[in-house]
Backbone as CSV, one residue per row, in Angstrom:
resi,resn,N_x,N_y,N_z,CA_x,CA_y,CA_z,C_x,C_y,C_z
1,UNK,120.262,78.320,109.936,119.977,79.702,110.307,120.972,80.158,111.375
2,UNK,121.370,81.627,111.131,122.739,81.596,112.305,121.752,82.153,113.550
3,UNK,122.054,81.617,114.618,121.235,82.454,115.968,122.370,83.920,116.209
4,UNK,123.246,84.778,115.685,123.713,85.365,116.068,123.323,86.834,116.005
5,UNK,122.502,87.855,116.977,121.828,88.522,116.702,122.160,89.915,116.026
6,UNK,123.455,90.243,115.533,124.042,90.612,114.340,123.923,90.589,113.592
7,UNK,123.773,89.492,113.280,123.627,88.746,111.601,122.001,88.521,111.118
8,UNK,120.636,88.533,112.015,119.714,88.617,112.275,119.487,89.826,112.242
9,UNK,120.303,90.909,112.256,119.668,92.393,112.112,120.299,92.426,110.765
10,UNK,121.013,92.029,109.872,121.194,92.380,108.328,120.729,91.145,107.441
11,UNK,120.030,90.366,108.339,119.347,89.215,107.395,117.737,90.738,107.642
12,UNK,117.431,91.058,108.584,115.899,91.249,108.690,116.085,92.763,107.601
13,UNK,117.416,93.418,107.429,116.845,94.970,106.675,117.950,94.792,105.413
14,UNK,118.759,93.530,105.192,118.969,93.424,103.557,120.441,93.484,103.106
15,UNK,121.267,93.596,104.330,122.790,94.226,104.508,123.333,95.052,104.450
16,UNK,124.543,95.175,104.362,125.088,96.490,105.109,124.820,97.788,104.888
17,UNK,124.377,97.426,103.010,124.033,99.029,102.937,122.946,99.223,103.829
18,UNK,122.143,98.312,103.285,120.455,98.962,104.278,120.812,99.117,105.880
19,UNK,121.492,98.653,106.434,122.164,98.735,107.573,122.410,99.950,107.585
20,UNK,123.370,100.479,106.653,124.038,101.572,106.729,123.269,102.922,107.137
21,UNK,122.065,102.251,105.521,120.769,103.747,105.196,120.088,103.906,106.998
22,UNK,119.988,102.708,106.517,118.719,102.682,108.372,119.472,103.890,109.565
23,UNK,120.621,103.519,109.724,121.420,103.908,110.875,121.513,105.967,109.909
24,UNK,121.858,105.861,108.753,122.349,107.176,108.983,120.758,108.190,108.504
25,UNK,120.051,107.033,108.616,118.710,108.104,108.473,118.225,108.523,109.714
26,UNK,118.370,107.791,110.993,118.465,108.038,112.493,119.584,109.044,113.051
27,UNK,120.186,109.368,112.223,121.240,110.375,112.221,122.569,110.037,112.989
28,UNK,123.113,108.731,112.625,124.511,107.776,112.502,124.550,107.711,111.637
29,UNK,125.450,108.580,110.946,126.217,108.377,109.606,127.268,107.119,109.729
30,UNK,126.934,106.055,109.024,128.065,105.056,109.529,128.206,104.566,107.652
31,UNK,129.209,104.156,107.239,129.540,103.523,105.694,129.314,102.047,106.052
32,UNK,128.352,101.746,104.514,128.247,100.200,104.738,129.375,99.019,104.627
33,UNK,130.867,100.101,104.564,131.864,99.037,104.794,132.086,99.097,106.375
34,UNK,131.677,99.819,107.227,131.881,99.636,108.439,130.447,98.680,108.725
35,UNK,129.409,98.804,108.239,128.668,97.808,108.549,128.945,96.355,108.485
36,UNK,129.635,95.937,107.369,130.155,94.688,106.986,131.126,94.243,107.858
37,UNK,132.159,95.283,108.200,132.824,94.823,109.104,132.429,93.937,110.972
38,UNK,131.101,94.861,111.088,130.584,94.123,112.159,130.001,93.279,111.981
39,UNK,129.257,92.673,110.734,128.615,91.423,110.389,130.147,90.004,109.936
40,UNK,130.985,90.904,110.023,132.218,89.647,109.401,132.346,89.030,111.081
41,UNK,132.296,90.437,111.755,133.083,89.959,113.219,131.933,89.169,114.203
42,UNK,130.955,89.310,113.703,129.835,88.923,114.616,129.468,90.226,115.953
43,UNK,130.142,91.095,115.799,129.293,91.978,117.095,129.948,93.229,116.678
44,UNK,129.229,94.058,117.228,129.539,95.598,117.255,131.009,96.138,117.710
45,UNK,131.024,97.222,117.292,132.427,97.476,117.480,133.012,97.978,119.117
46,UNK,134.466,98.393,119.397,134.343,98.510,120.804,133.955,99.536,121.085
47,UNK,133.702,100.604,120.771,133.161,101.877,120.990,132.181,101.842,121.539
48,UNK,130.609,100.680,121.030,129.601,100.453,121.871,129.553,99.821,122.810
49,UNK,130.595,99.177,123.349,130.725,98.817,124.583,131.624,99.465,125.999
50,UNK,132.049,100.901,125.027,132.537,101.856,126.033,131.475,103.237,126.085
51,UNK,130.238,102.567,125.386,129.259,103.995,125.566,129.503,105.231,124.924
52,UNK,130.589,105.166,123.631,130.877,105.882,123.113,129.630,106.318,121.504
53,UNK,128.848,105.143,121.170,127.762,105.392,120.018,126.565,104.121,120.796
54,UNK,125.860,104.289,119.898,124.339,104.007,120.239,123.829,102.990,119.575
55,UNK,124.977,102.175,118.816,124.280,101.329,117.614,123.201,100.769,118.027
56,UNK,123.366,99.916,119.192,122.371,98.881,119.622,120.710,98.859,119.346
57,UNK,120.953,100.208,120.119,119.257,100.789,120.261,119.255,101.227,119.000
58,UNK,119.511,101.712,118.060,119.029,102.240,116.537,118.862,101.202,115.766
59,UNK,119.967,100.555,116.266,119.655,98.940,115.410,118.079,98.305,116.076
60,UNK,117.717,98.109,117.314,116.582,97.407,117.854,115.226,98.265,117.085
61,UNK,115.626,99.371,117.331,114.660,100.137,116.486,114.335,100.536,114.829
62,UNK,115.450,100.105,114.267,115.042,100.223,113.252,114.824,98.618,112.604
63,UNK,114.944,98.020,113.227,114.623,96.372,112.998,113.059,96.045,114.033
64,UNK,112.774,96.910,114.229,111.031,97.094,115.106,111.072,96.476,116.572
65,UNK,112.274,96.012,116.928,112.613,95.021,118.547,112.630,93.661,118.009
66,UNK,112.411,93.314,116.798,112.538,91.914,116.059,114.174,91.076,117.364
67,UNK,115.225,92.639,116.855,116.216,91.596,117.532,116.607,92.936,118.842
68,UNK,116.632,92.619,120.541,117.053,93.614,121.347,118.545,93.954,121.150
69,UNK,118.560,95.405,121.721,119.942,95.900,121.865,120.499,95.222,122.659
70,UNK,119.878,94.613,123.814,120.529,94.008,124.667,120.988,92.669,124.121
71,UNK,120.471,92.006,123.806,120.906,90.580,122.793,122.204,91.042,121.591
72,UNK,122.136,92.275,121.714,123.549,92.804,120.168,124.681,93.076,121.271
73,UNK,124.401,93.585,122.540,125.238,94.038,123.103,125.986,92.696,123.933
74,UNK,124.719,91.516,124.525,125.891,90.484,124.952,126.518,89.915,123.872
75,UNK,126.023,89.596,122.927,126.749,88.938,121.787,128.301,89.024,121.900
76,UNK,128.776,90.650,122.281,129.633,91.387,121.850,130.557,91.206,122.934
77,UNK,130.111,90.444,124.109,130.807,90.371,125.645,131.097,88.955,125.475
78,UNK,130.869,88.070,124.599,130.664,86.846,124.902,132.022,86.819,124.242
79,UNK,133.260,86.113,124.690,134.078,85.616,124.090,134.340,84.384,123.227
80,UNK,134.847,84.227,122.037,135.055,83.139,121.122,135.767,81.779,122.166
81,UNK,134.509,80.490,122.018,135.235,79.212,122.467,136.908,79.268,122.518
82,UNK,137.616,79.318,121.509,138.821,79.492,121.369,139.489,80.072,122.334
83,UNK,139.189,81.422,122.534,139.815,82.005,123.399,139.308,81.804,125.244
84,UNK,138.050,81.271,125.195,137.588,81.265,126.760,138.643,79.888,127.221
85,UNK,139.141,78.687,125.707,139.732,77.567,126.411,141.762,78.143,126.621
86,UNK,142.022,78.905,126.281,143.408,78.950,126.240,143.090,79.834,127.622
């Protein structure tokens, strides 16, 4: 099971499309190829970490708090082993 709480929000609503529907029925129009793209990368894009969109919380909410925004948002701060050793 992956613990990565990304991948836990499109295991719980079915992937990207439903990702997609969820988000643009909250009124984020987002395409489920941009959804995929954040499930390839493991975290949200940089925009939500410059406060520029809201994924987090639409995501916590439309997944019922199953997974927090705050748990999507460190995910997204946490740097890859790889790069924390170089």
């Amino acid at each position: 099971m992956d613990h990565n709480p990304i991948s836990k929000v499109f295991e719980l609503l079915g992937g990207p499309s439903s990702v997609s529907r969820k988000l643009t029925e909250q009124g984020i129009p987002i395409t489920p190829w941009a959804c995929n793209k954040w499930l390839r990368a493991g975290r949200l894009p940089r925009t939500e970490y410059t406060g520029e969109t809201g994924y987090a919380i639409a995501l916590e909410q439309a997944v019922g708090g199953k997974v927090t925004a705050a748990a999507l948002l460190e995910q997204g701060r946490q740097r890859p082993t790889a790069e924390r050793a170089a």
